[in-house]
N, CA, C and O atoms as CSV, one atom per row, in Angstrom:
chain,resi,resn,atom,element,x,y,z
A,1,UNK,N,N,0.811,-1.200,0.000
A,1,UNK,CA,C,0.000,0.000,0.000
A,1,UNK,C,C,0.852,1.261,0.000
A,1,UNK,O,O,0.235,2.325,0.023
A,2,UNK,N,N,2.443,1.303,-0.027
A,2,UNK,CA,C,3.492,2.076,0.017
A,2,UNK,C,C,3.839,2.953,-1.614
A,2,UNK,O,O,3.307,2.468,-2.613
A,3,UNK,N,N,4.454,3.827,-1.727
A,3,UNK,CA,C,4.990,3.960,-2.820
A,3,UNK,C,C,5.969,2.975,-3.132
A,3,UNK,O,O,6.522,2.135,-2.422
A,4,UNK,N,N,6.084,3.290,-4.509
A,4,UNK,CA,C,6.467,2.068,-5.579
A,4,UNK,C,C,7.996,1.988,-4.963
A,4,UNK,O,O,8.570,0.903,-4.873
A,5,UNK,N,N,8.527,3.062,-4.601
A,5,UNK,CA,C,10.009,3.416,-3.842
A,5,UNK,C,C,10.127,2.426,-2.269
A,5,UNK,O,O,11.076,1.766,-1.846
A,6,UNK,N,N,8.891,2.638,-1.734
A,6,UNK,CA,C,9.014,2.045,-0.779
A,6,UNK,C,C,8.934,0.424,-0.396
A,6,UNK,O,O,9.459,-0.102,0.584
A,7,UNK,N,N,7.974,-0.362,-1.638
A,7,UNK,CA,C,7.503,-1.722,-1.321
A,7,UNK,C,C,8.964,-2.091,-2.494
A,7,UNK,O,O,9.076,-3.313,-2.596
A,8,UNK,N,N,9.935,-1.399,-3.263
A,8,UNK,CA,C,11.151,-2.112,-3.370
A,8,UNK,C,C,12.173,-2.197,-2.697
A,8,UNK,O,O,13.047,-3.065,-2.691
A,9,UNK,N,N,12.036,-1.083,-1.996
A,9,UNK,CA,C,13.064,-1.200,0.049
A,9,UNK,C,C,12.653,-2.604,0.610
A,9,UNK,O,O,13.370,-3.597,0.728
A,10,UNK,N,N,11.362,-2.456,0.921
A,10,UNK,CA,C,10.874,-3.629,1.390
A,10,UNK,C,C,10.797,-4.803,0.892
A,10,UNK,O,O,10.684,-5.769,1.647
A,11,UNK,N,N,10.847,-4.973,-0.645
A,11,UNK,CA,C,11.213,-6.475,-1.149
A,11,UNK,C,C,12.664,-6.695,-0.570
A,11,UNK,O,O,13.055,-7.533,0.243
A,12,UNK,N,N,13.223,-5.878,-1.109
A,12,UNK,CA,C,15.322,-6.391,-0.965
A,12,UNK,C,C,15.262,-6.571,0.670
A,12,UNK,O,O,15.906,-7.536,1.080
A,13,UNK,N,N,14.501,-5.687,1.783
A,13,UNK,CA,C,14.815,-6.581,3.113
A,13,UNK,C,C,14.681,-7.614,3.322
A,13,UNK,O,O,15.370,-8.414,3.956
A,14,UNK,N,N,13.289,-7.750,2.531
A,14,UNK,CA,C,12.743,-8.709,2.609
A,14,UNK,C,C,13.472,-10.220,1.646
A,14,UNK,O,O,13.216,-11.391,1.927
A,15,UNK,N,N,13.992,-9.958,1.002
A,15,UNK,CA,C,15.154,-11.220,0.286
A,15,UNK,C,C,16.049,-11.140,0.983
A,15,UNK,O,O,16.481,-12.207,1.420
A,16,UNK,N,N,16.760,-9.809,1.421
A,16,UNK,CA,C,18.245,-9.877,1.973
A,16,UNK,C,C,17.824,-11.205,3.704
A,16,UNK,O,O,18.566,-12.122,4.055
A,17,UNK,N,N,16.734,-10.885,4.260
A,17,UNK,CA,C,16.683,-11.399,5.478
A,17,UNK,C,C,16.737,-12.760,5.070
A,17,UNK,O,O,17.796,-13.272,5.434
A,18,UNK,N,N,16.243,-13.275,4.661
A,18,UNK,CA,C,15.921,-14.895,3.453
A,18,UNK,C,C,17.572,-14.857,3.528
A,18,UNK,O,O,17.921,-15.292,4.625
A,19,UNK,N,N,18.420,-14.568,2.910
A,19,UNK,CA,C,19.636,-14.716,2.372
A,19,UNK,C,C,20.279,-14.945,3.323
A,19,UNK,O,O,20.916,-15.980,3.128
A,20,UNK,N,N,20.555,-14.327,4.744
A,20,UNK,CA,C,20.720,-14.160,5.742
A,20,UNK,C,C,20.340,-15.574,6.473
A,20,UNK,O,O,21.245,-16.368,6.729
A,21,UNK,N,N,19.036,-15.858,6.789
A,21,UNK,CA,C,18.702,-16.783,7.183
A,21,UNK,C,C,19.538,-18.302,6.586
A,21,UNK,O,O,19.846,-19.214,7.353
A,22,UNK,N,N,19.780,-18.322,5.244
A,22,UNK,CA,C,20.554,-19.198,4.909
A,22,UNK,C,C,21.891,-19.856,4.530
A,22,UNK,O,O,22.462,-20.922,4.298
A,23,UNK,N,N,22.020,-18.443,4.625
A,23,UNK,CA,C,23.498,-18.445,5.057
A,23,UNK,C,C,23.879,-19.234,6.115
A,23,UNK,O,O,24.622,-20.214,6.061
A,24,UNK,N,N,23.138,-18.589,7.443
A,24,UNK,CA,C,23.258,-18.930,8.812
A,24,UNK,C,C,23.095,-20.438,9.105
A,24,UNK,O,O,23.188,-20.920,10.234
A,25,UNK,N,N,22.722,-21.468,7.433
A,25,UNK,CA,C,22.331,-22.378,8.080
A,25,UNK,C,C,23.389,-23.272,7.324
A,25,UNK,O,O,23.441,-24.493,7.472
A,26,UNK,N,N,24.213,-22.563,6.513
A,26,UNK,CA,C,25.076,-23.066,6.087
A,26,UNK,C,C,25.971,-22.992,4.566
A,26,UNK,O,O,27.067,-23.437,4.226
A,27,UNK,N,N,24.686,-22.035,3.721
A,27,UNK,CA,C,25.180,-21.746,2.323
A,27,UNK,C,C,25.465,-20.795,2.049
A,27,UNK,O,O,24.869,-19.742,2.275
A,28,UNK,N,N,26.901,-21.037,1.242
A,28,UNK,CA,C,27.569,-19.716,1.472
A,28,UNK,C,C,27.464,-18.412,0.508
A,28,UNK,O,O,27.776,-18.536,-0.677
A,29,UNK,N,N,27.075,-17.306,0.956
A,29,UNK,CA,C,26.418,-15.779,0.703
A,29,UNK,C,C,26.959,-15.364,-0.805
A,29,UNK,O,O,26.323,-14.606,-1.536
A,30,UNK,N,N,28.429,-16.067,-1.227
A,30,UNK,CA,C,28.459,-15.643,-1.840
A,30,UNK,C,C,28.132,-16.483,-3.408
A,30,UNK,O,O,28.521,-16.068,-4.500
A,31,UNK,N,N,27.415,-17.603,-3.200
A,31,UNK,CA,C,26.362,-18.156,-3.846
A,31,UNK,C,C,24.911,-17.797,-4.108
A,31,UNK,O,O,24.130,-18.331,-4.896
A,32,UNK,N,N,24.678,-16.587,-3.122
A,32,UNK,CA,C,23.540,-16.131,-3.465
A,32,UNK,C,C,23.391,-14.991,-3.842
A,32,UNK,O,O,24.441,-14.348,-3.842
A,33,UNK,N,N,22.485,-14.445,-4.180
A,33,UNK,CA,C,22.056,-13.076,-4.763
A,33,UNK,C,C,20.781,-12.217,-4.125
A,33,UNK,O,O,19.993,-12.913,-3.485
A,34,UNK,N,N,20.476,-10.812,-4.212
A,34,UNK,CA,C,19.221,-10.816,-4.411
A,34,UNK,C,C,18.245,-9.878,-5.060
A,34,UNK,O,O,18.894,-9.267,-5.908
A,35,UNK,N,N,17.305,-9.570,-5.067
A,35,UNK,CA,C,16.607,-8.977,-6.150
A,35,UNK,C,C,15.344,-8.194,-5.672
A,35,UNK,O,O,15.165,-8.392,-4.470
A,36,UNK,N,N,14.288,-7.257,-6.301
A,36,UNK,CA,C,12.910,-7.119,-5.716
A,36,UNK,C,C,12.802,-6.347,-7.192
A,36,UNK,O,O,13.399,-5.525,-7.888
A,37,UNK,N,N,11.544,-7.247,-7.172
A,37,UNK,CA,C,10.433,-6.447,-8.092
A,37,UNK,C,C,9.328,-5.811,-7.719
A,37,UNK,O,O,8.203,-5.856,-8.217
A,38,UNK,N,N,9.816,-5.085,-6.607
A,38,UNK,CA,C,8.469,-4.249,-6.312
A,38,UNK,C,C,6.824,-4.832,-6.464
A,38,UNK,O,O,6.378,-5.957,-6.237
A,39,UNK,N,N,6.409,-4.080,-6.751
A,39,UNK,CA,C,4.993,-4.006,-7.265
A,39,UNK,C,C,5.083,-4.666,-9.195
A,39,UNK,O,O,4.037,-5.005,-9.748
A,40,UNK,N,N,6.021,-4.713,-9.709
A,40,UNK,CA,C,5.891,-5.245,-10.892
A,40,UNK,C,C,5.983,-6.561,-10.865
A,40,UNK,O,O,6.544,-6.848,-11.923
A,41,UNK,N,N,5.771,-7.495,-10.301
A,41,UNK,CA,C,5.111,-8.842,-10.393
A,41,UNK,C,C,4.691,-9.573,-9.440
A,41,UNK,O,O,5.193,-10.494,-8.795
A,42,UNK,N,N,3.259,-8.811,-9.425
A,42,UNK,CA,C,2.564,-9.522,-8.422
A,42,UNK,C,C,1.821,-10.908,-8.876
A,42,UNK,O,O,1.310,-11.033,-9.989
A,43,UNK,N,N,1.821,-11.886,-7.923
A,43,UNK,CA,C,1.365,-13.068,-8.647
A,43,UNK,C,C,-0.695,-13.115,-8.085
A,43,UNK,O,O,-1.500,-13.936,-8.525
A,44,UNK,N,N,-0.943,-12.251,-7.304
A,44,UNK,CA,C,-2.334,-12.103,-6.765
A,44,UNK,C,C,-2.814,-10.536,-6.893
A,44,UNK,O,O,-1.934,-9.696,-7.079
A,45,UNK,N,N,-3.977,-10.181,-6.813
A,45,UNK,CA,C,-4.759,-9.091,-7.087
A,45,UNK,C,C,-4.382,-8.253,-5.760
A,45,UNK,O,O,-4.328,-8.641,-4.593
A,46,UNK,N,N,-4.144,-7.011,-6.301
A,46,UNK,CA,C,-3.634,-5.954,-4.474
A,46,UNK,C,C,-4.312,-5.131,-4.063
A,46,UNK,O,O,-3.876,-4.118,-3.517
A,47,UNK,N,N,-5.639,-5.411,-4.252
A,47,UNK,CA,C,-7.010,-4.902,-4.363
A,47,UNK,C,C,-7.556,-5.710,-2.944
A,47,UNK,O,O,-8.339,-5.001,-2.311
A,48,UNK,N,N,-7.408,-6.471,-2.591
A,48,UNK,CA,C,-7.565,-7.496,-1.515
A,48,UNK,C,C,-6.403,-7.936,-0.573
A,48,UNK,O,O,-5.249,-8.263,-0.851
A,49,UNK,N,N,-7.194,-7.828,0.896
A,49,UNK,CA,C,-6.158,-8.184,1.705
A,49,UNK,C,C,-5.451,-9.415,1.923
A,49,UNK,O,O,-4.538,-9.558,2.736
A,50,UNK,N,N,-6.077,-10.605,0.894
A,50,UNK,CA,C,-5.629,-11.933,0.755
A,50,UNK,C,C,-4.801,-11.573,-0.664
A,50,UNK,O,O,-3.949,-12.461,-0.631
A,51,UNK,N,N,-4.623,-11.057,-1.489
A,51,UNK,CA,C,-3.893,-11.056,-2.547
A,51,UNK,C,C,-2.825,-10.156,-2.266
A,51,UNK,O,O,-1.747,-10.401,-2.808
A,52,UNK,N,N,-2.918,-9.156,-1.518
A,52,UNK,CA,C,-1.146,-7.858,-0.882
A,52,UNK,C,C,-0.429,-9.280,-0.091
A,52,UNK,O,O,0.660,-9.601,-0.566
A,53,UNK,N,N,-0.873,-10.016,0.893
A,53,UNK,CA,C,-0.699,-11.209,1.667
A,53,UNK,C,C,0.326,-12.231,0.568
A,53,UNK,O,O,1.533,-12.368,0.766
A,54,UNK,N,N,-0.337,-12.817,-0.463
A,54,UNK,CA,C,0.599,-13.641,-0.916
A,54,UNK,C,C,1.040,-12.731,-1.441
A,54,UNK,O,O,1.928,-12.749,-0.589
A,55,UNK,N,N,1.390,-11.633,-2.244
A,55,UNK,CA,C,2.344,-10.918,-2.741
A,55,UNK,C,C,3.540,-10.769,-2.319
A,55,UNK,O,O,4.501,-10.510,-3.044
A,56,UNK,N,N,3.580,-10.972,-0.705
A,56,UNK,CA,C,4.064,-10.180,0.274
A,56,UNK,C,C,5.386,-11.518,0.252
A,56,UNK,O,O,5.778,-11.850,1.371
A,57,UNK,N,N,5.949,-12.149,-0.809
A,57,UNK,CA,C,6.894,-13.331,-0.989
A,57,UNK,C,C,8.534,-13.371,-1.389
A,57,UNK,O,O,9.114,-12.526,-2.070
A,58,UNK,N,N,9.001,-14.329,-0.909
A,58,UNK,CA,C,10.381,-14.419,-1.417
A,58,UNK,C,C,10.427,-15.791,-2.269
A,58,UNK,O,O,10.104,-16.836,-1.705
A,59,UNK,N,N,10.817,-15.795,-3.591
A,59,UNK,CA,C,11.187,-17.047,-4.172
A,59,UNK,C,C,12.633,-17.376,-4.414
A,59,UNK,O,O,13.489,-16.525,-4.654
A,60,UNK,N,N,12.804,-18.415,-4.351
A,60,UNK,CA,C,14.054,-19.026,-4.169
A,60,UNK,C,C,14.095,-19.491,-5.336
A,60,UNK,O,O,13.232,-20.287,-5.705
A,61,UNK,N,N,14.958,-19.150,-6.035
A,61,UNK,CA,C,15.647,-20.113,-7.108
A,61,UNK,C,C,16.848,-21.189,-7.020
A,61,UNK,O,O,17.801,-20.837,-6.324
A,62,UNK,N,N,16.922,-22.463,-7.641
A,62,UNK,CA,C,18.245,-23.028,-7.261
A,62,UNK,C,C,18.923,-23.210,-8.277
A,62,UNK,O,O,18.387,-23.589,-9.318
A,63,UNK,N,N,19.828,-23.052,-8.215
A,63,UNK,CA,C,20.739,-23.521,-9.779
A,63,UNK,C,C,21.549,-23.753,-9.608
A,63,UNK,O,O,22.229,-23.089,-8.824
A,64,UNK,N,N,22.169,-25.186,-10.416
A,64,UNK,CA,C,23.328,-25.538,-10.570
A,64,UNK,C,C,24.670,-24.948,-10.714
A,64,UNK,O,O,25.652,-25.676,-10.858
């Protein structure tokens, strides 16, 4: 519900903490990356408080 400036602050915390977390559990940081697409790819409607909710995600990619 933020400006477009603000919910991409909040994606990258929101990956960096993820990154963080797995690090801590053993994989190393500089295998990972991270990213935010803001408001440009939402996978649910943000019109609804169940669709901002799953928006509200980190995906993990794995690659070889």
């Amino acid at each position: 519900t933020g400006s477009d400036a603000v919910n991409q602050q909040l994606g990258l915390k929101r990956a960096e903490a993820v990154r963080l977390y797995l690090a801590r559990a053993g994989l190393p940081l500089a295998r990972m990356s991270t990213i935010s697409y803001g408001e440009s790819a939402p996978l649910a409607d943000n019109n609804t408080r169940e669709g901002r909710s799953t928006n509200r995600r980190v995906q993990v990619i794995v690659m070889r």
